[in-house]
C-alpha positions in Angstrom: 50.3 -50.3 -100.5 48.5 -46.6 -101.2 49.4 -44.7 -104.4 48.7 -41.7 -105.4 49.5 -39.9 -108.9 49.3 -36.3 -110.6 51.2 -34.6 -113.5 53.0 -31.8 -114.8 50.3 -29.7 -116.3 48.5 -29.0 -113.9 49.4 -25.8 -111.8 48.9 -25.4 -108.1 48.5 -22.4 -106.3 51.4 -20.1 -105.7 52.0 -18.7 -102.1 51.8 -21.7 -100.7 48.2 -22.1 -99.3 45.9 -24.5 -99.8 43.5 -23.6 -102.6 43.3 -26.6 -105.3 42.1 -25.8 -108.8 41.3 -28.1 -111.5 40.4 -28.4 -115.3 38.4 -31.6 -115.8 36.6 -32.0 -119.3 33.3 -33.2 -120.2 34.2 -35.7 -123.3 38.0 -36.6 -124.7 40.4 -34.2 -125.4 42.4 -35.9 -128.4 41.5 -35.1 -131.9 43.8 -35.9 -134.9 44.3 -34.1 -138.2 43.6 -37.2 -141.1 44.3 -34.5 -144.1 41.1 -34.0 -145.4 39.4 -33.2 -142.0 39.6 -33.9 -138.0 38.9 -37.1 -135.9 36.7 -36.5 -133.9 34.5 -34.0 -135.5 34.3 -31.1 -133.2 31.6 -28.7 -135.3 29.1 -31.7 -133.9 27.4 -30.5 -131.2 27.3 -33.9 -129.8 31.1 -34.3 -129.9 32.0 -30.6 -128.7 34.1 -31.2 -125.0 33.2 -28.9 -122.6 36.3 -28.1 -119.8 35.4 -26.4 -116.5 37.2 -25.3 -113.0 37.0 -27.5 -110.2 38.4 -25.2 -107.0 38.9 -26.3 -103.4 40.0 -24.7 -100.6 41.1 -27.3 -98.5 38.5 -30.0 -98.5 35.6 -27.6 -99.6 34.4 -26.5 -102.3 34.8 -22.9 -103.4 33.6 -20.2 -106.4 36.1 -18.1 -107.8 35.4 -14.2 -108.2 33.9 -13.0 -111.4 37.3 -11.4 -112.6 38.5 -14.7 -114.4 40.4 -15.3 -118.0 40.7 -18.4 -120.0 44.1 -18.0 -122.1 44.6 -20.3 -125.7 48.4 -21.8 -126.0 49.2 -18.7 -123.1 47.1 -15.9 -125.3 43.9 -14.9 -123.8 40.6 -15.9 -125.5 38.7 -12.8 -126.9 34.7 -13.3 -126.3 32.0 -11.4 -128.0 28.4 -10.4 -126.4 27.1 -14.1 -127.4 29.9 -15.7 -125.5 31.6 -17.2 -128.5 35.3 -16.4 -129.3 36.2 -13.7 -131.8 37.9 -16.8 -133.4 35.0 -18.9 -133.5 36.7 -21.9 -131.3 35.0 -21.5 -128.0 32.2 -20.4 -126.2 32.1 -19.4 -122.7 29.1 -21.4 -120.5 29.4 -22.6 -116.7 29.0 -26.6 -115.8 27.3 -27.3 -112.3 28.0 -23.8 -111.5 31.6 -23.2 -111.9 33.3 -21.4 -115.3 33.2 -23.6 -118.4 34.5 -23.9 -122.0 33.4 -25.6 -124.8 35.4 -25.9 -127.5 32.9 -25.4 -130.5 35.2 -26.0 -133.3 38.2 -28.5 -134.6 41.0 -27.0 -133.3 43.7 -29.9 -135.7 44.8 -28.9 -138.7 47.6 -29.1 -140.9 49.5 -26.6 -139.2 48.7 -27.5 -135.8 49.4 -31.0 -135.1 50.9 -31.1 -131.4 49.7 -30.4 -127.9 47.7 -27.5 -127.1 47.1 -26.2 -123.5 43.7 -24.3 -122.4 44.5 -21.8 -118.7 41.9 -20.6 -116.2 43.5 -17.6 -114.5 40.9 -16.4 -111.3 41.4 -15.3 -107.8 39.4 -16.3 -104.7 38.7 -14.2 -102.5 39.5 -16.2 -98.7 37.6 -13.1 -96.2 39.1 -10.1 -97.8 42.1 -11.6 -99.2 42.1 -12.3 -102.9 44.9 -15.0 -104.0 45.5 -16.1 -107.6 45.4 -19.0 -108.9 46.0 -20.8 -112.7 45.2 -24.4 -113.8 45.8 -25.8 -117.2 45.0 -29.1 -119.1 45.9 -30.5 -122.4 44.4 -30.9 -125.9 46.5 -33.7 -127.5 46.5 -33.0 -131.3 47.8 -35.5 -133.1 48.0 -35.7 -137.1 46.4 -39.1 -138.7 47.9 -41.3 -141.9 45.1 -42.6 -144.3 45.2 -45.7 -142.7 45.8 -44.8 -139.0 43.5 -44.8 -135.6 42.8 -43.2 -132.6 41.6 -43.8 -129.4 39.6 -42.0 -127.2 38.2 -42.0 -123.5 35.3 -41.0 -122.4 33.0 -40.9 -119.1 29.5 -41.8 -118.9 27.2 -38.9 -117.9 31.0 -36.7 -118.3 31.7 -37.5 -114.3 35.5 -37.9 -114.2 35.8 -37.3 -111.0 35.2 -38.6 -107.2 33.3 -36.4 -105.1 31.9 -38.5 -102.5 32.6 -41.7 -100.3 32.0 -44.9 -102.1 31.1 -43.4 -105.5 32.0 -45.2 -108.7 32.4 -43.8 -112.3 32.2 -45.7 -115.2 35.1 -44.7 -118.1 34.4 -46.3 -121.9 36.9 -46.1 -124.7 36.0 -45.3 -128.9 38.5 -46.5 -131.7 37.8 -44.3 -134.7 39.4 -45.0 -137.7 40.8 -42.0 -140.4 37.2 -41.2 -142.0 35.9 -40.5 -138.4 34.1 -44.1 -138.0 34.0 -45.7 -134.6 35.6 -49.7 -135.7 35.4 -52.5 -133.4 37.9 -53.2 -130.5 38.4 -54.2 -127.2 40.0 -53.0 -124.7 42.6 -53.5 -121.6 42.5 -50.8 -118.6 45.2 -50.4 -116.5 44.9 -47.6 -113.1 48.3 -45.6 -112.5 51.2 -48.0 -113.3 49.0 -51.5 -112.9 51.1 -54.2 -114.3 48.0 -56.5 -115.2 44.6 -54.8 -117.1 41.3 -55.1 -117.0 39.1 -56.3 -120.3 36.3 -53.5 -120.8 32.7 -54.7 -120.7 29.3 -53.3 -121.7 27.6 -51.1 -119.0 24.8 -48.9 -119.7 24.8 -49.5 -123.5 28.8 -48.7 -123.4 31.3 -51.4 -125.0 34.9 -50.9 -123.8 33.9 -49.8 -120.6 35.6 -50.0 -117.2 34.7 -48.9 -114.2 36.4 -46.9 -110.9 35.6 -47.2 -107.7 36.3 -44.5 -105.2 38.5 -46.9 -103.2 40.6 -48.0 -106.1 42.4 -44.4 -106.5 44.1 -41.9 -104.1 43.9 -38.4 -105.0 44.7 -38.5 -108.8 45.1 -41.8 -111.2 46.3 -42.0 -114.6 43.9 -44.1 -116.8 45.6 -45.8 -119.2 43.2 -48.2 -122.5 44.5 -50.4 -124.7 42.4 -50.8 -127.9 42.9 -54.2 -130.1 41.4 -54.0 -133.0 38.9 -57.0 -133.5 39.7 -57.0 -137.4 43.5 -58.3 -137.2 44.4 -58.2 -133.0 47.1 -55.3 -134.0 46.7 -53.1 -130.8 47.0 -49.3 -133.3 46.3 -46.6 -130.3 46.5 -46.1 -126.7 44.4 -43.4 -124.5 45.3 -41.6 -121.8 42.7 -40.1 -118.7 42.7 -38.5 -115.3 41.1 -39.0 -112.6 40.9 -36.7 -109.3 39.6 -38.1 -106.2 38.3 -34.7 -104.5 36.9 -36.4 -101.2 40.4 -37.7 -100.6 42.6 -35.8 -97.9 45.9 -37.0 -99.5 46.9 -34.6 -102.2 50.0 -34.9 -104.6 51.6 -31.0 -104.4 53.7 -30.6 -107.7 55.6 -26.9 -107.2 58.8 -25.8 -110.2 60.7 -22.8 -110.8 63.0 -21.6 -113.2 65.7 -22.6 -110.5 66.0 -25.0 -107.4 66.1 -21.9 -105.5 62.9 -20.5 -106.7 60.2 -23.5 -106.9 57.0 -22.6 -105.8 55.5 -20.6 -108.4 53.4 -23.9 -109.5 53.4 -26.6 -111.9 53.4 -26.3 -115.8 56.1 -24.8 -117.0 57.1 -22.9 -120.2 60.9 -23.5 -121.4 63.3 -21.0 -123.5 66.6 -22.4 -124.9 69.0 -22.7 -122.2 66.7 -22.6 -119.7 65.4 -25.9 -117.0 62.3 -26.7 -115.1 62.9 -27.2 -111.5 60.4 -29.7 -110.0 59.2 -30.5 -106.5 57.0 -33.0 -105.6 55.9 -34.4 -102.2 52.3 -35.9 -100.7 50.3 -33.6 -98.0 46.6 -33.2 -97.5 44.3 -30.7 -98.9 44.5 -28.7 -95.8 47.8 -28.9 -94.7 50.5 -28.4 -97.2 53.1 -30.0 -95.3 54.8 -33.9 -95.8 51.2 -36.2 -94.7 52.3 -38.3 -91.9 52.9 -42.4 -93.3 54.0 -40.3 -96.4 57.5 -39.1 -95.3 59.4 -42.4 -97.0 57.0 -42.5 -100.3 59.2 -43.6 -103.3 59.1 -41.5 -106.3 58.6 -42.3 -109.9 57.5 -40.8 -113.3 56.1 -42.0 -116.8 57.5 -39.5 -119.2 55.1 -38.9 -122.6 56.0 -37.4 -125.8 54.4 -34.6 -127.7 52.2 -37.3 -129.9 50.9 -38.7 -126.2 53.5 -41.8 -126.5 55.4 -43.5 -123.6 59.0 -42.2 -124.0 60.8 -45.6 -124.1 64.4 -44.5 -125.1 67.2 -45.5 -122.6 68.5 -41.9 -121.5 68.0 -40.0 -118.8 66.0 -36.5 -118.8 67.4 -33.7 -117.0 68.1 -35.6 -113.8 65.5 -38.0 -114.1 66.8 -41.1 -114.6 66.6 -43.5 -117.7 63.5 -46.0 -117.1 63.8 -48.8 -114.6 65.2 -51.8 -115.9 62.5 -54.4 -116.6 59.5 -51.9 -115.7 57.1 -52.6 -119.0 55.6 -49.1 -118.6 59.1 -47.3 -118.4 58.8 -45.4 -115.2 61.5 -43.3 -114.3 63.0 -42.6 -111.0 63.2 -39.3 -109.2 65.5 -38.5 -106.0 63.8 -37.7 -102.6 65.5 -35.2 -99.9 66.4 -36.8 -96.6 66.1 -33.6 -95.5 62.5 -32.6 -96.0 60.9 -35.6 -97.2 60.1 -34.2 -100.8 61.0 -35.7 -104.6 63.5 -33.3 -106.5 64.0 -32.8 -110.2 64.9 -30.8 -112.6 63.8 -31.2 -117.1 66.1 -29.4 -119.1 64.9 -27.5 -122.5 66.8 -29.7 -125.3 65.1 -32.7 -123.7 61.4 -31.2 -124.4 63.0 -29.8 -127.8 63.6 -33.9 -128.5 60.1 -35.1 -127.6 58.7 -32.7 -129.8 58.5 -29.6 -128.0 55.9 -30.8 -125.7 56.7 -33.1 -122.8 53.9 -34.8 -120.0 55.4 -36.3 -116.6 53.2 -38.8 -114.9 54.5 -39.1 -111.4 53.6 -41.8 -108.8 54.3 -41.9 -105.1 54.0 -44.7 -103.4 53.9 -46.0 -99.8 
């Protein structure tokens, strides 16, 4: 059985070629607001994520042209001569080459406890054609009680992603508790929709770790860590990760629109009342855009997560996604494929995002 997995967010090229960009973050994006301060700390240079583009055109690696933006919750990000942002949050820097942000600042407080999104907006210039491209990820902001936790996962040396055959990466997960103190827990790792974990173990002076091979994924995986606290076994947060495969030919294209009829303008969407998210979804390669051969019968499926990074569990359906399979303990979702052209059909509506707090995450999974 191959699987391969990719979510909402995470906007694909409009036009319909076959250029691939991708934020991928140095260090976990989750921080919570406790009320007197943010978990983690993100004024500590040690703890300061830095996100940067990944772009592929096909299977090979490409630079964008100089002409680039990075917006803040869709408002672009003001930088002064010393690279920092006239709001003091980021600061603009490159990682192995490519355009990077580091967020240099908390961005939780009491007024902003829900998801934020960071944009790169660039063209590429294939011969003398310039085509445009956005990607977007996701800073989960989360508020904190007194005597609450939250997990986080991170990636040892910041590699998150596969680049070449047979390469592992090694993921490790923190518990921190309100004051901002790592507590002791173990941890269970599950890859896309695993129905059976794997205990972390120590490697390279990391507890809670777990680590990925580049035959265990497809594409993109969802990582999912459990953390039980080792003072009581009470299992108080659960992580979320990503993980890209770039050496991969199979690639998962997600494409919406405002409308069925006008899908294709890529894949994170921004609802007004009144309005739906039309969604496509089908399995190609990185060169060739069309249904991958062996892929034309994939089944479809998607993990729908709340604005506070929680499975939705509640047994209704969303927009025309249906309510979760009966019996599947990680309440995946079913989504219709076309006989017709091979490719998974859907559509969220606005007062379904409006109920999960205004922010909703889709984790889809096709499967052959």
């Amino acid at each position: 059985m191959s699987t391969v997995s990719n979510r909402f967010y995470i906007t694909a090229l409009q036009d319909g070629t076959t250029l691939h960009g991708n934020l991928v973050s140095k260090g976990g994006l989750t921080q919570a607001w406790t009320g007197s301060g943010c978990v983690p700390d993100w004024t500590v240079a040690a703890n300061q994520p830095v996100i940067y583009l990944t772009l592929l055109s096909g299977a090979t690696a490409v630079t964008p042209s100089s002409d680039f933006t990075w917006e803040y919750n869709g408002v672009e990000i003001v930088f002064g001569a010393d690279n920092k942002s006239t709001d003091g949050l980021f600061q603009k820097t490159t990682e192995s080459g490519m355009p990077a942000l580091k967020i240099i600042n908390n961005l939780a407080d009491a007024e902003n406890t829900d998801v934020d999104t960071i944009t790169f907006r660039g063209t590429y210039v294939d011969g003398s054609v310039p085509i445009a491209f956005a990607s977007s990820i996701q800073v989960r902001i989360t508020s904190m009680p007194a005597n609450g936790y939250l997990g986080v996962i991170d990636f040892i040396g910041g590699v998150s992603n596969i680049t070449e055959k047979g390469q592992t990466i090694t993921a490790y997960g923190t518990l921190y508790n309100a004051s901002g103190t790592s507590v002791a827990a173990t941890t269970m790792w599950y890859l896309n929709d695993a129905s059976t974990g794997t205990a972390g173990t120590t490697i390279s002076g990391k507890t809670n770790a777990y680590i990925i091979s580049e035959g265990d994924i497809t594409d993109h995986a969802t990582l999912r860590c459990v953390f039980t606290l080792t003072e009581d076994g009470s299992q108080p947060a659960t992580a979320y990760a990503f993980v890209d495969d770039m050496q991969d030919p199979e690639f998962m294209y997600i494409q919406t629109g405002t409308s069925a009829s006008s899908v294709g303008n890529g894949n994170a969407a921004s609802l007004r009342k009144g309005q739906d998210a039309h969604f496509k979804v089908w399995v190609g390669t990185r060169e060739n855009a069309a249904v991958a051969a062996g892929w034309e019968n994939a089944t479809y499926k998607v993990q729908v997560l709340n604005a506070a990074g929680e499975v939705y569990q509640a047994n209704t359906a969303i927009g025309s996604i249906s309510a979760p399979i009966a019996g599947d303990p990680n309440y995946y979702r079913n989504i219709t494929k076309s006989a017709s052209d091979n490719k998974a059909s859907f559509y969220v509506d606005y007062n379904s995002v409006q109920t999960l707090g205004n922010n909703l995450t889709g984790i889809i999974i096709a499967t052959v």
